[in-house]
N, C-alpha and C positions, 0 to 999 in steps of 0.2 A: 504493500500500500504506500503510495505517496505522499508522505504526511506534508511535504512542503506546497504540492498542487494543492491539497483540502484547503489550506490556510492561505494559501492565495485568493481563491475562489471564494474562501470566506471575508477575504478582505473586500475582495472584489465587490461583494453583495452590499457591504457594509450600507454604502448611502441610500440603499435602496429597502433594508432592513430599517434603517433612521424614518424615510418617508412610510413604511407600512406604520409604524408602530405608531405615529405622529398623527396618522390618517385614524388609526384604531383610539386615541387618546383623545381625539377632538370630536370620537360621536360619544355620548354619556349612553351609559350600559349597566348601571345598574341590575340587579337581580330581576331576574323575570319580564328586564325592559330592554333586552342583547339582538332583536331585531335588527337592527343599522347597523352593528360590528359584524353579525354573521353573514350579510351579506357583503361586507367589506372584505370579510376574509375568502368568502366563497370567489370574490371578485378578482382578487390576489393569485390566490389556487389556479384558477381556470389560467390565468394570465400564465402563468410558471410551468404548466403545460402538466397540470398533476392527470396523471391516465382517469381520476374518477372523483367528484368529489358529488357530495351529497349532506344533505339535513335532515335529522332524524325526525321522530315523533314529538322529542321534547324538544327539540332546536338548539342539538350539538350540532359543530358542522365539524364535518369529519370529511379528508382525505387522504388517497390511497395513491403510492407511488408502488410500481411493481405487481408480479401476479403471482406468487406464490402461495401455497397452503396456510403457513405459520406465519403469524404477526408479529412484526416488533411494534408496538404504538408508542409517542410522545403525544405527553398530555399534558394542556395550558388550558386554565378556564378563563373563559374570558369576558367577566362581571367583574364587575367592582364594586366598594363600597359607594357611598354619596361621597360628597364633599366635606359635609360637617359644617361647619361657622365658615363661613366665606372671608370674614376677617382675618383668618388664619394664615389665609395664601397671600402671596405677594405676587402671585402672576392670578391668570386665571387656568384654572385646573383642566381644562378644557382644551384651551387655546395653548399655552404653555410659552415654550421656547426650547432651543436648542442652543447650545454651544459647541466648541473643539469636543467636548469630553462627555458631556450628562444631555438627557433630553428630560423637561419639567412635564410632569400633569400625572394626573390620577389615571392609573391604569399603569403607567410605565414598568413599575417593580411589580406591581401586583395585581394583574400578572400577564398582564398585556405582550411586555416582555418577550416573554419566554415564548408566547404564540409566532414572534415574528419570526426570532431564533428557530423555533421549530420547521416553522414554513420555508424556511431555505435551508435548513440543515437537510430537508431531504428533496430538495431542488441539489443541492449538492452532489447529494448521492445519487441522484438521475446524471448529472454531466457526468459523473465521473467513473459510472457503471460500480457503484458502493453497493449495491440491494444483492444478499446474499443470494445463491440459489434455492429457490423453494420460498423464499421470504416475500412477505410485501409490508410495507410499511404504512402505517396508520398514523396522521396528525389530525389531535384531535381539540377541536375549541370547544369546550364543554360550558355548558351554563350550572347556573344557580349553584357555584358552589362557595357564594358567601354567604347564601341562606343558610343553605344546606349541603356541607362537604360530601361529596362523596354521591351524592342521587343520582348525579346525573351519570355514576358509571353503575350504580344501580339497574337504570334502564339499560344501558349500553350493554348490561351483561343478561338480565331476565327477559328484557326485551329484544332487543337487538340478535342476542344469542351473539355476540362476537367475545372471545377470550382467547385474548394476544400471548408470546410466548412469556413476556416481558414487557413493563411499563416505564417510561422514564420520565419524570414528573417535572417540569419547567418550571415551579416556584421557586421564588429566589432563594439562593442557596450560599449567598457571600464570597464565588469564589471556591465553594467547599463542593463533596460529594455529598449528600445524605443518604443514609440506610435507614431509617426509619422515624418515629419521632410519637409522644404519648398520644393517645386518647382522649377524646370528650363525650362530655352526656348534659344534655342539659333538663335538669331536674326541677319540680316545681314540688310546694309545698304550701297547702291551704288549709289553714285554721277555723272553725266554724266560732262564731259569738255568739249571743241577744242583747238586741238593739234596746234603746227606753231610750232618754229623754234625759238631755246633758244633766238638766239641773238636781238631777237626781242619780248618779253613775251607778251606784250600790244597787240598782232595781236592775242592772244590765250585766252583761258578759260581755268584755272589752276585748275584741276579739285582734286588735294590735299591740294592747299588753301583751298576752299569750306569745303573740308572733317576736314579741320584744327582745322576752325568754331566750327563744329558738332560736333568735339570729345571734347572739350572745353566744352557744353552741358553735354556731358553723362558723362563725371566726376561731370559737378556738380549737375545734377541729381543722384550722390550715394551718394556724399560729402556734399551737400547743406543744411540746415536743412529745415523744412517742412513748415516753415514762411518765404523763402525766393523769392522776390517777380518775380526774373527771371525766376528761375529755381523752382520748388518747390521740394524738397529733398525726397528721399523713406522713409525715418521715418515715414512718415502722416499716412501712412497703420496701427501705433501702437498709432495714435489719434481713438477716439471716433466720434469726428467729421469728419473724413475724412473717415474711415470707420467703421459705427455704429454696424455695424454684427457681423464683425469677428476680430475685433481689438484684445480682450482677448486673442486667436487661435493667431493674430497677435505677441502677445509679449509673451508668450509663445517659439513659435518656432525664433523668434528672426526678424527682420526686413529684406524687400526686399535687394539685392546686384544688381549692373550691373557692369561689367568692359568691356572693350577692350581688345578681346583676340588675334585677329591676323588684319593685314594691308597689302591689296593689291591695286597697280596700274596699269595699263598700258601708252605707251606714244613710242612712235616710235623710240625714241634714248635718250642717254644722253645728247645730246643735244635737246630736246622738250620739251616741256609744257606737261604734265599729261593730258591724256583723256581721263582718269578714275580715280576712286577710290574709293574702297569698306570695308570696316571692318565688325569684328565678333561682336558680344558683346556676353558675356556670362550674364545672366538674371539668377537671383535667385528669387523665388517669395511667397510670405509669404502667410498665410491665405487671402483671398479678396482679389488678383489679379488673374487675367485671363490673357490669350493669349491674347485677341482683347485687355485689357486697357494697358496692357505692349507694346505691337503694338501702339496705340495713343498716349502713353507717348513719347514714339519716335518719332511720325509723328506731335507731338505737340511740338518741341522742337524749343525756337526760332530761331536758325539754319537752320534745317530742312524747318522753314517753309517761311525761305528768302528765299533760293534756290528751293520752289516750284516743278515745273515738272521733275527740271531735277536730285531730290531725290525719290529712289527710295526704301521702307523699308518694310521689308517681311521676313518671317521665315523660317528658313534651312528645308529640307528635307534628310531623312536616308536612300540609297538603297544598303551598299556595299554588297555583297554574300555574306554569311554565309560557314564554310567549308565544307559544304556540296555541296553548287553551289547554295541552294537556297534564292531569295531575296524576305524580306519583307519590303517595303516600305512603310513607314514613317512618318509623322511630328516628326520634330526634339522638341517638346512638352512637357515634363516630370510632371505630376500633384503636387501639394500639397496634402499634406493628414495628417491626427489626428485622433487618438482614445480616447475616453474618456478612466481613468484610471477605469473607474466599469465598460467597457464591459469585457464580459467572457471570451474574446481569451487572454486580455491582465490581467485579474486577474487571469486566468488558470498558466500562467508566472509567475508571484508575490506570487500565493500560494507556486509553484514548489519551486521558492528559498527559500521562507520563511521554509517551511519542509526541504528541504536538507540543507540551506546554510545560512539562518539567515535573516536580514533584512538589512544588509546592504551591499555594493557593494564589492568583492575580490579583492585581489590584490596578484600576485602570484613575485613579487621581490618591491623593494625600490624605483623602476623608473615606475614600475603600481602601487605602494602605491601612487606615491604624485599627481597623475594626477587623481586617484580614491577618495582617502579618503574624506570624506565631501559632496560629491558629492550626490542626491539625486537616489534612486534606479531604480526609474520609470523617464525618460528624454526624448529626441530625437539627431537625428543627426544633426551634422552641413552638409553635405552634402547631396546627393539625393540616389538611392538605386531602385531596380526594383520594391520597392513598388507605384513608381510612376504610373504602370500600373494595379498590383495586386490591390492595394486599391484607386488611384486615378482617374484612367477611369474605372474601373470596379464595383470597389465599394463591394470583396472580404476583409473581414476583415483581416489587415496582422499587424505581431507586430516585435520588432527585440530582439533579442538576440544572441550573438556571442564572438568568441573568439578573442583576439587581439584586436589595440586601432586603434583609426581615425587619429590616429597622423603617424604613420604608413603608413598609405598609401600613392603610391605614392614617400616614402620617398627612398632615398639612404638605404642600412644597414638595411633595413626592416627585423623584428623579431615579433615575437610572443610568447608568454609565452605555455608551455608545460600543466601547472595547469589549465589554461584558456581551454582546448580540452577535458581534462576533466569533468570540472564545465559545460561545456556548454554541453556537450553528456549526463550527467545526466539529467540534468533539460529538453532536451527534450523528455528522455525516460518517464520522469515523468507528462509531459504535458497534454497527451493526457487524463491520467484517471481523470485529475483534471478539465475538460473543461465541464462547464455550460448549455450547450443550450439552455436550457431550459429559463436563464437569455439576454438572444439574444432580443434584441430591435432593431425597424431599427434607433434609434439617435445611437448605439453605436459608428459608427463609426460619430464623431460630424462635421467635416468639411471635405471635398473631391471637389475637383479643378472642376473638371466637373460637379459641382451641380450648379455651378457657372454662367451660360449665354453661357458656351462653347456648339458646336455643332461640334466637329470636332469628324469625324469617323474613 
C-alpha cells in the first residue's frame, strides 16, 4: 500500500472536505430537523461518484463504495445540538468562519466533522483501488443520535437487517484511537403527595419535601466514597471487591456518574402543597453495571425507601419521529462497551497511523497541542456515542477515530481543526486493506453491557 499516495490525495481533498463540512454547518440540523444536511450529503455522494447511495426509513443516509459481501461501515451522525444563548458565540454558529487552521460553527466537532472525513476517506479508496476483495464499504450519516444515541443503528440493524464486519465511529477523538467508552441510562423518579391549601401545610403531603430527601441521596451516591456507611459511593465499581469481573474495564474507562438533570412538580396553585414531584437523573455507567443494578441503586436509597409506595423509579423511554415521520421506540438504555487493544478492527487503526502518521497523537495548532500531547494513542471517550448500540446491544465490533476534540462539543465557539479532516480521511482510506480477520476472536471485543444479566429487547 502506498501510504504517501493516500496522504497526498488526502491533502488533495482537503479544500474541498473544508467547503462540504462549511456547507453541512451552515444548514441547522438539529435532532429530528436533519432534512437539509441529508440531502446535502446525499448531494456530495452522488457528486464523488459513490456506486449507491440511498435514505433509509428513519432518514440515515447511507453510502456504498464497492460490491462485496462483508461490510466495513464508518459512522458520523449528523444532528447536532441547538445553539444555546446566542450571546455565547462570537461569530454566528451557523455562518461561522474559517481560517489557515480551524473552521467555526456548531456541527464542526460534533460531529459534522467526521461525516466529511468519512465521505472522502472512501472516495479515496475508490481512486486508489483501497476496497478489499469481497468488501464494500458503508458511510453512514445517521440521525437523532443526540436524542437518542445509538437508535438510529437500532433501525439500521432490526430494520434494515444490515450488520457490517466492523464499525469505525467518526466522533471526535483528540487525535486518539478509542476502544470503547461507559454507558448511560436515563432514569426518572416520581414521588406521589396530597395537595391542601398553603395556609395550612400540616393538612397536606408535601410531595417536594419527600423529593428533597431523595435528591440529598443521589448526590451522595456520586459524591460518597464506596466505605460510606449510608450511602455507598459509585467508586466501589473500581474495587475488586465490589466488583470482581470487571473492575480492570472498570478503571480503565473511569468510574460510574449520576446527577440530576431536570425537576418537575405539580400542585394546584401557588398557594398549595406539591402533589407531585418527579426528577431526571442522568446515569453514566462503567464496566459491571446494568440497567436493573442502577435501577436498585435507586430503589435502595434510604430515601426512597422511607417513602415506600408512594416512590415510584423507572427508566425513560425514546418515541419522538424521526424527519421522516417515522418512530422507533425505545429504552432510553445506552450500553457500555470495550475493545481489547489486539482485536483486529482496533489494531487495523493503530497500524493505519503508525504507517501514515507515526505513533503518537497530532495536533494541528497550540490549543490541540496541549490537550493532545502526552496523551496515550489508543484511549476512550469521556462521553457515550452510537456505539452504544453498534457494539453494546449488538455486539458489532466498533472502534473510534475522528476529527475535532470532546471538548468541543456542545461548546459555544465550537471549531475544529482543518488538519484533523485530513489525518482522519487518510487513515480511513487506509483501514480497510490493513484489517485482520482472520485474527477475529469472539473475546475481542472484552466487555459489552448486554452480556451482563440484561434482557431488554
Amino acid at each position: 500500500m502506498d501510504y504517501n499516495a493516500i496522504k497526498k490525495a488526502a491533502e488533495a481533498y482537503g479544500p474541498a472536505m473544508t467547503k462540504f463540512l462549511r456547507d453541512m454547518i451552515a444548514i441547522p440540523s438539529e435532532s429530528c430537523e436533519e432534512k437539509g444536511v441529508v440531502m446535502r450529503i446525499k448531494e456530495e455522494m452522488e457528486a464523488l461518484g459513490y456506486d449507491k447511495v440511498e435514505i433509509d426509513g428513519l432518514g440515515n443516509v447511507i453510502g456504498w463504495m464497492g460490491e462485496g459481501d462483508k461490510i466495513i461501515a464508518i459512522d458520523s451522525h449528523i444532528d447536532t445540538v441547538g445553539i444555546g444563548n446566542i450571546n455565547n458565540w462570537t461569530h454566528d454558529p451557523y455562518q461561522g468562519y474559517e481560517d489557515d487552521k480551524v473552521i467555526y460553527g456548531r456541527g464542526g466537532s460534533d460531529q459534522e466533522g467526521g461525516m466529511a472525513s468519512a465521505t472522502y476517506g472512501a472516495k479515496i479508496m475508490k481512486d486508489l483501488g483501497l476496497i478489499p476483495e469481497g468488501y464494500k464499504i458503508m458511510i453512514v450519516g445517521s440521525v437523532q443520535e443526540e436524542d437518542c444515541d445509538g437508535m438510529c443503528w437500532q433501525y439500521i440493524y432490526n430494520v434494515s437487517k444490515i450488520v457490517p464486519e466492523f464499525v469505525i465511529s467518526t466522533e471526535p477523538t483528540d487525535g486518539g484511537i478509542y476502544r470503547g467508552h461507559r454507558g448511560r441510562m436515563e432514569i426518572r423518579v416520581d414521588v406521589k403527595g396530597v395537595s391542601c391549601h398553603g395556609s395550612a401545610p400540616e393538612r397536606g403531603d408535601n410531595a417536594i419535601y419527600k423529593m428533597a430527601d431523595i435528591l440529598q441521596d443521589v448526590r451522595a451516591l456520586n459524591e460518597n466514597s464506596k466505605d460510606d456507611p449510608h450511602v455507598a459511593g459509585l467508586d466501589k465499581m473500581l474495587d475488586p471487591k465490589w466488583n470482581p469481573e470487571h473492575y480492570e474495564d472498570a478503571r480503565f474507562l473511569g468510574r460510574g456518574t449520576c446527577t440530576t438533570s431536570q425537576i418537575f412538580y405539580t400542585s394546584p396553585s401557588r398557594c398549595a402543597v406539591a402533589d407531585s414531584c418527579s426528577i431526571s437523573i442522568d446515569r453514566r455507567m462503567t464496566a459491571g453495571e446494568t440497567y436493573k443494578s442502577c435501577i436498585k441503586e435507586i430503589e435502595d436509597l434510604p430515601a426512597v425507601k422511607k417513602y415506600g409506595d408512594d416512590v415510584k423509579v423507572s427508566m425513560y423511554w425514546y418515541d419522538r419521529p424521526a424527519w421522516t415521520g417515522e418512530v422507533y421506540k425505545t429504552e432510553c438504555f445506552f450500553p457500555t462497551w470495550i475493545n481489547k487493544e489486539t482485536a483486529p478492527h482496533v489494531q487495523a487503526l493503530v497500524d493505519a497511523h503508525h504507517a501514515l502518521w507515526g505513533e503518537d497523537r497530532l495536533w494541528a495548532d497550540d490549543q490541540a497541542k496541549e490537550k493532545r500531547v502526552g496523551r496515550p494513542l489508543t484511549d476512550k471517550w469521556t462521553f457515550s456515542t452510537n456505539g452504544v448500540s453498534i457494539q453494546g446491544r449488538y455486539g458489532i465490533p466498533c472502534v473510534g477515530f475522528g476529527p475535532g476534540a470532546e471538548s468541543q462539543a456542545h461548546a459555544p465557539n465550537e471549531i475544529t481543526w482543518k488538519q484533523d479532516l485530513v489525518v482522519c480521511a487518510a487513515l480511513y482510506a487506509a483501514v480497510p486493506m490493513l484489517y485482520k480477520p482472520e485474527n477475529k476472536t469472539e473475546s475481542a471485543t472484552s466487555f459489552r453491557q448486554e452480556l451482563t444479566g440484561n434482557d431488554i429487547k
